[in-house]
C-alpha positions, 0 to 999 in steps of 0.5 A, spaced: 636 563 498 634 561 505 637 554 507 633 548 512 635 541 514 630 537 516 627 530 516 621 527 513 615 525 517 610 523 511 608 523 503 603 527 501 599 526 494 602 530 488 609 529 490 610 532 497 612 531 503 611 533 509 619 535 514 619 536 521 623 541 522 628 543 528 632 550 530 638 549 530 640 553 536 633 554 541 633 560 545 633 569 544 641 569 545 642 574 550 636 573 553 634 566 555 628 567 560 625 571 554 624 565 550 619 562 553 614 568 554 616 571 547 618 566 542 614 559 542 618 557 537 624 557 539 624 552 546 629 546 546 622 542 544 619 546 538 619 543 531 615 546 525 611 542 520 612 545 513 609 541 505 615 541 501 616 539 494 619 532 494 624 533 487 630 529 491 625 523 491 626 523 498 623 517 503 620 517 510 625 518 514 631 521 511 634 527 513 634 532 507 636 539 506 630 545 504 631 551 499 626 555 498 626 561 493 630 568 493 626 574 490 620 572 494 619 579 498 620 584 492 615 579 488 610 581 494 612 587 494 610 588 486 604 584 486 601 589 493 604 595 491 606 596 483 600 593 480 595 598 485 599 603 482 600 602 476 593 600 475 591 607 478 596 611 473 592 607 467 586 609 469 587 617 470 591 616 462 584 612 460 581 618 463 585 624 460 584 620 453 577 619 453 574 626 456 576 631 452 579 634 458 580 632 466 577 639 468 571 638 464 568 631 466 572 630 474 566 625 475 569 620 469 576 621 471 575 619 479 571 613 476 576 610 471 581 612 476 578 608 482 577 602 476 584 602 475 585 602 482 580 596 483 583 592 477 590 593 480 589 592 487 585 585 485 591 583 480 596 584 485 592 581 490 591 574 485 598 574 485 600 575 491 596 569 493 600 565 488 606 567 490 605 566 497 604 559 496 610 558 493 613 552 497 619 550 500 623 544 496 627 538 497 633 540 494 638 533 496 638 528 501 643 529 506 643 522 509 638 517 508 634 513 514 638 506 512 644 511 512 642 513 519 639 506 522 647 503 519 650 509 523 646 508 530 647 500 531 655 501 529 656 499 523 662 502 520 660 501 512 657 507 512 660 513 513 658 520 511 
């Protein structure tokens, strides 16, 4: 489950939050001169925005820690591959049932089969969609902005 940290700029509506986010270590390593040309979002002054859920009931402010959810990628790869598939297969099964023999009615048979095929390649697609919405979420606040503030005028109170 990929892990960021990062701190909250503002509160959206429907509990989320927008966080900026800032690598960690800027630059290509072994290849400095390269970053700038190829990675736009790797120089020292690049930040990404990104919605998260706010579960943690964080504030403008306060440094927090994003997770987003693990299994994302073979989900993807179901919805785009397994359900195109599988809705293909079902219609060349629809067709051999229906027609009393897959020689005899060729036409019907292409047709179930790409109407199989249609259906799957538009279920997948719907749930491709949904799963690529699937947003990061605030799982903690790390330190709070009056935990920070505290920290940035020397109170010695408040320690990590």
């Amino acid at each position: 489950m990929p892990v960021y940290e990062g701190l909250v700029a503002s509160l959206l509506t429907d509990g989320k939050a927008e966080v900026v986010i800032r690598p960690g270590k800027p630059g290509i390593p072994g290849a400095p001169e390269l970053t700038e040309k190829v990675c736009h979002c790797a120089t020292n002054g690049s930040i990404v925005r990104i919605e998260a859920l706010n579960r943690a009931g964080a504030r403008v402010g306060d440094r927090v820690c994003l997770s987003r959810r693990g299994g994302i990628l073979m989900r993807n790869a179901a919805a785009l591959l397994g359900f195109p598939v599988l809705g293909g297969m079902s219609g060349l099964v629809a067709s051999a049932i229906f027609a009393e023999g897959l020689a005899v009615h060729v036409t019907g048979a292409v047709v179930s089969t790409a109407v199989g095929l249609l259906l799957g390649v538009i279920i997948g697609g719907v749930i491709y969609r949904r799963s690529a919405n699937d947003q990061a979420v605030i799982s903690r606040i790390i330190r709070t902005r009056t935990d920070m503030a505290s920290m940035l005028h020397g109170n010695p109170s408040r320690t990590p």
